[in-house]
C-alpha positions as CSV (number, residue, x, y, z in Angstrom):
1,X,0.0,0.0,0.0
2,X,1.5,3.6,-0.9
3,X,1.1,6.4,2.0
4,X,2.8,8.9,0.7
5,X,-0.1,11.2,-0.9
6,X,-2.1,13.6,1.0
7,X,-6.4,12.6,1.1
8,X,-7.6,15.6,2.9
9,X,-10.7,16.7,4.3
10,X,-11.5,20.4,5.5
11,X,-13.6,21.0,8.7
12,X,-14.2,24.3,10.4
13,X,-13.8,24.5,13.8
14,X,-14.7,28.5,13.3
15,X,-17.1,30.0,10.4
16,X,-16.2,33.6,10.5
17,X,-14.2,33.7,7.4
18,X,-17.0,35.6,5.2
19,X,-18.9,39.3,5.4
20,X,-18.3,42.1,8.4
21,X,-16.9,41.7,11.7
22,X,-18.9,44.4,13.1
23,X,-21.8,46.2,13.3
24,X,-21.5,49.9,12.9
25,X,-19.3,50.5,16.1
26,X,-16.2,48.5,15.6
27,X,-15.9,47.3,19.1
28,X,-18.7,45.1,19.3
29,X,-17.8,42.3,17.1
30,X,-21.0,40.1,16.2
31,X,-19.4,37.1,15.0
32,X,-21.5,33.3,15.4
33,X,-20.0,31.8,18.6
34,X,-18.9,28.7,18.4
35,X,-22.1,26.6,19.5
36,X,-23.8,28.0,16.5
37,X,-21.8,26.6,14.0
38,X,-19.9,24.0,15.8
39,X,-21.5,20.9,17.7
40,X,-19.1,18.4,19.1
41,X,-21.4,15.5,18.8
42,X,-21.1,16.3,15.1
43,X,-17.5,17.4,15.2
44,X,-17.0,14.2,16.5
45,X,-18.6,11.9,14.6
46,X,-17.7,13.2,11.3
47,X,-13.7,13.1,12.0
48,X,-14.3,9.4,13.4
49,X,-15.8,8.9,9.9
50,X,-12.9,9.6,7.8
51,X,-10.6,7.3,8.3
52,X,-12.6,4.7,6.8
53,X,-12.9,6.5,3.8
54,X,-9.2,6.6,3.5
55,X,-8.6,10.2,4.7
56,X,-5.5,10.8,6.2
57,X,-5.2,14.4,6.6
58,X,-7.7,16.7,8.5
59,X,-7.3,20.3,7.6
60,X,-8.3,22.4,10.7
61,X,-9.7,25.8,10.1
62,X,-9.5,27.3,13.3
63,X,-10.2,31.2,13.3
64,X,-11.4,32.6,16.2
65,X,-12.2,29.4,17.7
66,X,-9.1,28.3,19.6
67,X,-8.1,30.6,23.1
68,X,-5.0,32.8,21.9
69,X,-3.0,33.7,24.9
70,X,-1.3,36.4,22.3
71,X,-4.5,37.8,21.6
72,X,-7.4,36.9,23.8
73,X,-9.6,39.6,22.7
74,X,-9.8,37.6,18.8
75,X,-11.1,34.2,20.7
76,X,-14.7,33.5,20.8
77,X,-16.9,33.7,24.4
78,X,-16.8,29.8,24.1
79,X,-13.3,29.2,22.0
80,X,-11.9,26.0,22.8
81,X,-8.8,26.4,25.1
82,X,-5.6,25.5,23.8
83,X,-5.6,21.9,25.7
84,X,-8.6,21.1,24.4
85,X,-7.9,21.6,20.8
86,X,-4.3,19.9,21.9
87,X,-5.9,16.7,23.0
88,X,-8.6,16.7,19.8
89,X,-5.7,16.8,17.6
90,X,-3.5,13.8,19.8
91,X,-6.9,11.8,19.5
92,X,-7.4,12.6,15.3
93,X,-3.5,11.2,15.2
94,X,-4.5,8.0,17.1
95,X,-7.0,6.8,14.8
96,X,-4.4,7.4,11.7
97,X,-5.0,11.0,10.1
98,X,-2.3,14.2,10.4
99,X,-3.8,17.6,12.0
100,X,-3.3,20.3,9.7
101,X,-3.7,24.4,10.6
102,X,-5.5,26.7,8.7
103,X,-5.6,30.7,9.2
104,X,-7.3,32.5,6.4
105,X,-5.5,35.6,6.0
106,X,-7.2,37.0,2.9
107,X,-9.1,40.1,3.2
108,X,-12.5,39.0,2.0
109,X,-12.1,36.1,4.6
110,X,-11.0,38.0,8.1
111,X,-13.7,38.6,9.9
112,X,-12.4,35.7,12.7
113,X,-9.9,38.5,13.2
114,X,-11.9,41.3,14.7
115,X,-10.9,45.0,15.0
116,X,-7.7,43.4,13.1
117,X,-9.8,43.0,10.2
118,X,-9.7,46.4,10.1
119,X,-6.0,47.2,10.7
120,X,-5.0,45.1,7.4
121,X,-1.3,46.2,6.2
122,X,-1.0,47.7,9.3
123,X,2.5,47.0,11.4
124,X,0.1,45.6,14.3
125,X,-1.8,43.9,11.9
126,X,1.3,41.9,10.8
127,X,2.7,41.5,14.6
128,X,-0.9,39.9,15.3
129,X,-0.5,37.6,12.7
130,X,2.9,36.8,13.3
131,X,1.4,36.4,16.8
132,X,-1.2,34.1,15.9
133,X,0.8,32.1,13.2
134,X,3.0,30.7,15.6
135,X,0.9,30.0,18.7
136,X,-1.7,28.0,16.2
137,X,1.9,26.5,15.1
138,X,2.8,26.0,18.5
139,X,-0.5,23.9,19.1
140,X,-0.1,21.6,16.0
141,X,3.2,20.7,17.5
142,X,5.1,22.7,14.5
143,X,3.1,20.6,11.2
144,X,4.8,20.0,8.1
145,X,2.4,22.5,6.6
146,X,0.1,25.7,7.4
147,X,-2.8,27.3,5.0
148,X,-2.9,30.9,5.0
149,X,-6.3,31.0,2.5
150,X,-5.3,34.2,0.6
151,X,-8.4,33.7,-1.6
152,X,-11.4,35.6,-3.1
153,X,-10.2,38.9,-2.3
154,X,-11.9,40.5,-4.5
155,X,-14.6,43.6,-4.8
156,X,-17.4,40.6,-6.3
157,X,-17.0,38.5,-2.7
158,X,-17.0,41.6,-0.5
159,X,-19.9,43.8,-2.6
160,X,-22.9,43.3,0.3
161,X,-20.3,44.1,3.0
162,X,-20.6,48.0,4.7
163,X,-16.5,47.6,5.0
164,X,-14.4,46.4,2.1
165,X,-10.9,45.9,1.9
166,X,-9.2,44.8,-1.0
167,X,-4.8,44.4,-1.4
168,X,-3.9,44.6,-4.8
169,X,0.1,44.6,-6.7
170,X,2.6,45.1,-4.6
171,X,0.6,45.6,-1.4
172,X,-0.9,41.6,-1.6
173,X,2.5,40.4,-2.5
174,X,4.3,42.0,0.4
175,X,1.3,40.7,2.7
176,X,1.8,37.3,1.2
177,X,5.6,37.3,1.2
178,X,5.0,38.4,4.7
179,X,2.8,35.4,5.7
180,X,5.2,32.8,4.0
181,X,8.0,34.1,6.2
182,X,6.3,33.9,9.5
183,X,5.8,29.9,8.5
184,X,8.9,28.9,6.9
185,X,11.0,31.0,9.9
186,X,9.6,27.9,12.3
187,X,10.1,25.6,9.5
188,X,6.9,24.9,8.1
189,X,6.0,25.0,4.4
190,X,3.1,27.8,3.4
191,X,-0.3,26.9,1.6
192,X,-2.9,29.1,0.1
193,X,-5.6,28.5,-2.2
194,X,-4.7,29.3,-6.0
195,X,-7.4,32.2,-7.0
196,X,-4.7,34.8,-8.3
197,X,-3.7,32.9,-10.5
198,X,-7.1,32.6,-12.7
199,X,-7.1,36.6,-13.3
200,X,-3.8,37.2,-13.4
201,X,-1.6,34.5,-14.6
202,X,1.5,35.7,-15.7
203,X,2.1,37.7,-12.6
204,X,1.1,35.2,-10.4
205,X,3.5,32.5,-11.9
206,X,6.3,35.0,-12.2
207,X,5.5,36.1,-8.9
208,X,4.3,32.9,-6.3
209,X,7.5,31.0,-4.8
210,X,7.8,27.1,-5.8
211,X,8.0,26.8,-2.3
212,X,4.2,27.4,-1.5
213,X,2.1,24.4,-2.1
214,X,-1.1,25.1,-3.9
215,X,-4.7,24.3,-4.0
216,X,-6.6,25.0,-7.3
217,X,-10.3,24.4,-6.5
218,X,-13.2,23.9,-9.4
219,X,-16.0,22.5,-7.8
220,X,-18.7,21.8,-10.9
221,X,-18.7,19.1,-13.6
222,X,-15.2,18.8,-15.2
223,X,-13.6,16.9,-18.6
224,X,-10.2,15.6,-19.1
225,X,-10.4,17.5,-23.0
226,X,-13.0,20.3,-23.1
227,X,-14.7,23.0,-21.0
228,X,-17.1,22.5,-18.2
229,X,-20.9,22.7,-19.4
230,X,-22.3,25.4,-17.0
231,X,-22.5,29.2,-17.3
232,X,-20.1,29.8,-14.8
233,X,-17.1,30.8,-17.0
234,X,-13.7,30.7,-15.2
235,X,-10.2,30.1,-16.1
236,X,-9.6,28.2,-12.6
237,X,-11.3,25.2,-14.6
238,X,-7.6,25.0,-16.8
239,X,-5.3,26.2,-13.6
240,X,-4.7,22.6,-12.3
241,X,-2.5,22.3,-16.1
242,X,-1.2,25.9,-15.7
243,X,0.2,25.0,-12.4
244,X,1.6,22.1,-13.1
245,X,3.4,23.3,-16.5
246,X,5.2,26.4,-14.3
247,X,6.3,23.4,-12.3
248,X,4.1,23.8,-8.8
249,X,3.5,21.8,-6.1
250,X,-0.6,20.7,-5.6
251,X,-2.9,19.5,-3.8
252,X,-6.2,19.7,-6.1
253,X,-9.5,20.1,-4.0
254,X,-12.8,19.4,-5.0
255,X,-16.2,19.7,-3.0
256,X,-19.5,18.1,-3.2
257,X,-21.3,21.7,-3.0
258,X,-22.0,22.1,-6.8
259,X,-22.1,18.1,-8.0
260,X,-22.3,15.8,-6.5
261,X,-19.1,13.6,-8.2
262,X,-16.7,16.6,-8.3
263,X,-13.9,14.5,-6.2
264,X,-14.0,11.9,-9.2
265,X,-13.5,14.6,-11.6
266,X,-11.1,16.7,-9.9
267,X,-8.5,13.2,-9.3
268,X,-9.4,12.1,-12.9
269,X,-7.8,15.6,-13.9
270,X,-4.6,15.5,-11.2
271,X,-3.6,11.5,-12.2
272,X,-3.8,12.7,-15.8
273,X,-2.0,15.8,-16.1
274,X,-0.1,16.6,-12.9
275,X,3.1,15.2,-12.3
276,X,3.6,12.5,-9.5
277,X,6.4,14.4,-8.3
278,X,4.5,17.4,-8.0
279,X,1.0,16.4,-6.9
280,X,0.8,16.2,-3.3
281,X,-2.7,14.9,-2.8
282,X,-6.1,15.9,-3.0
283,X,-9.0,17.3,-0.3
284,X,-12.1,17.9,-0.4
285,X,-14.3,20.2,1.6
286,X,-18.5,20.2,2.4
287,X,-18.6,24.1,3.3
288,X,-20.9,23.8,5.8
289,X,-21.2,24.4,9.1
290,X,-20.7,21.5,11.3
291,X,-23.9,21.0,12.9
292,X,-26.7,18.3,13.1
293,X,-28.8,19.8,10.4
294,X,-25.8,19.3,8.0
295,X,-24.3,16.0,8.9
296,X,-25.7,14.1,6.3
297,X,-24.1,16.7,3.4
298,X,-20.9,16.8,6.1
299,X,-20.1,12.8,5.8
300,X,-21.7,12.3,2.4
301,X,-18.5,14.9,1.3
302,X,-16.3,12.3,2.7
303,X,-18.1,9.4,1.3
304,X,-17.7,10.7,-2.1
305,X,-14.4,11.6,-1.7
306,X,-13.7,7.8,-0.5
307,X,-15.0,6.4,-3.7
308,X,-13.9,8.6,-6.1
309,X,-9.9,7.6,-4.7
310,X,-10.9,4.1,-4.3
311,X,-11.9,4.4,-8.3
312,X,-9.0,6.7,-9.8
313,X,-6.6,5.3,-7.2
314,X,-6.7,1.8,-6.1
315,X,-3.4,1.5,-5.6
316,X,-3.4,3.4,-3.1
317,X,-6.1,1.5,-0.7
C-alpha cells in the first residue's frame, strides 16, 4: 500500500471567514460563537468517519475558535482552550489521520480576526498575525504544513459588505511574502488556495514561490479535453495544467457543494495531467457548518471523496 499522498478533508472548527466583523461600532464584534456553527457531537462523529474513507489528513480551520494567549480579545466567548484543541488533535493522530492548521489571511475572509480585520497592512496587523501564526503552530506541534487561504479577495466576494478591503500589486504580494516568512521561519512549508492565478496569470506565476504548495479548486462538472458545461465561465477550470506546467507543487480540492461527483473529476484531472512528483494529494471540503442539520451533506462529502480515490486510485487503498 503507498502512504505517501495527502487525502484531505477540511472542517471548520470556526465559520467567521465571510462578510463584516462588526456592526457599525467597531468594538462590538457580532461574529456566530462557536455553538452556533460548531456541535461536538457532530465534530466528533464526522472526524471518526474519515478514516474509513481513507482520509489521512484533517485540515483544521480554526479562526477565532481556539483561546489565543497572544491575543485573547480575537477568541470567541466559548473558544476551545488550547488543551482542548491539543488533546482533539492527539486523538485525530491516534485513529491514523495528520492535524493540519488553517488561518485565512485574505481580506474577504477575516472577519475571525476582529478590530484586526480592520487594521490590514498595518504594522500591528502583521505583529498579530505573526502572533497568531506561531501559537496555532505552536498547538499543531510545529506541522509540516500551514494554509494561510489568501483567496477571493476581490470587490465581487466583498460587494454586500458596509466595509471592504481589497490588497492589490505590490501591497498583496508584500502581505503574502510576509505570511510565507512567518511559516517557513519555524520551518513549516506555506499553503494558500490558488485564486490569483485565474485573473492574473502571468504575474502570479512569475511572482508565487515554488516553495508554497497550492490548491486549485473547481467545484462543478469537469472533462479531461474540453470545457465545463455550466455558465459559470472561469479560467480556474484549466489552472490545475497551468500550475503544473510552471512546475508547482498541488494538492487539487474538489467539493461536493455544486455536483455531486466533483472529487472523481477533480483526481481524474490530477492522475492525468499533474506530475507525481509534483502532486501532493487531494482534499475535499463540504462548506458547511458543522452541525446536526448538516451532517448528512458533512459525511456524504467524505463518502464521495472515498470512492472517487478508491476508483481513480486503487493502488493506493
Amino acid at each position: 500500500m503507498q502512504t505517501d499522498m495527502m487525502w484531505a478533508y477540511l472542517i471548520h472548527l470556526s465559520h467567521n471567514m465571510w462578510g463584516d466583523s462588526f456592526s457599525i461600532a467597531p468594538q462590538s464584534k457580532y461574529c456566530s460563537t462557536l455553538a452556533e456553527h460548531t456541535d461536538e457531537a457532530i465534530w466528533k462523529q464526522v472526524i471518526d468517519f474519515l478514516p474509513s474513507q481513507g482520509i489521512n489528513t484533517v485540515l483544521i480551520d480554526v479562526g477565532d475558535a481556539m483561546q489565543y494567549e497572544s491575543h485573547p480579545e480575537i477568541s470567541l466567548p466559548d473558544a476551545w482552550s488550547k488543551d482542548k484543541l491539543k488533546a482533539e488533535l492527539d486523538r485525530i493522530r491516534s485513529i491514523g489521520m495528520t492535524p493540519l492548521p488553517k488561518l485565512n489571511f485574505s481580506a474577504g475572509h477575516d472577519a475571525w480576526l476582529g478590530i484586526y480585520s480592520r487594521m490590514v497592512s498595518t504594522p500591528k496587523y502583521y505583529e498579530v498575525c505573526a502572533d497568531l501564526i506561531r501559537e496555532v503552530a505552536e498547538v499543531f506541534d510545529t506541522p509540516a504544513l500551514f494554509h494561510l487561504g489568501m483567496d477571493e479577495e476581490n470587490l465581487a466576494m466583498q460587494k454586500r459588505n458596509e466595509y471592504c478591503v481589497i490588497r492589490q500589486g505590490e501591497l498583496w504580494w508584500h502581505d503574502a511574502y510576509f505570511l510565507f516568512d512567518c511559516c517557513e521561519k519555524l520551518g513549516i512549508r506555506p499553503w494558500v488556495w490558488a485564486d490569483m492565478v485565474w485573473d492574473k496569470q502571468e504575474e502570479y506565476l512569475k511572482r508565487m514561490p515554488k516553495s508554497v504548495l497550492q490548491s486549485n479548486w473547481y467545484y462543478y462538472k469537469l472533462y479531461a479535453d474540453k470545457k465545463p458545461d455550466n455558465s459559470y465561465e472561469c479560467p480556474q477550470y484549466e489552472a490545475y495544467r497551468v500550475l503544473e506546467k510552471a512546475g508547482f507543487d498541488q494538492v487539487l480540492t474538489s467539493s461536493t457543494v455544486s455536483y455531486r461527483n466533483n472529487s472523481t473529476l477533480t483526481m481524474q484531472i490530477g492522475k492525468e495531467n499533474v506530475a507525481p512528483q509534483r502532486l501532493k494529494g487531494y482534499m475535499t471540503t463540504p462548506w458547511c457548518s458543522t452541525m446536526p442539520g448538516s451532517v448528512y451533506d458533512l459525511l456524504s462529502d467524505a463518502h464521495h471523496f472515498g470512492q472517487a480515490k478508491q476508483k481513480i486510485y486503487p493502488e493506493y487503498l
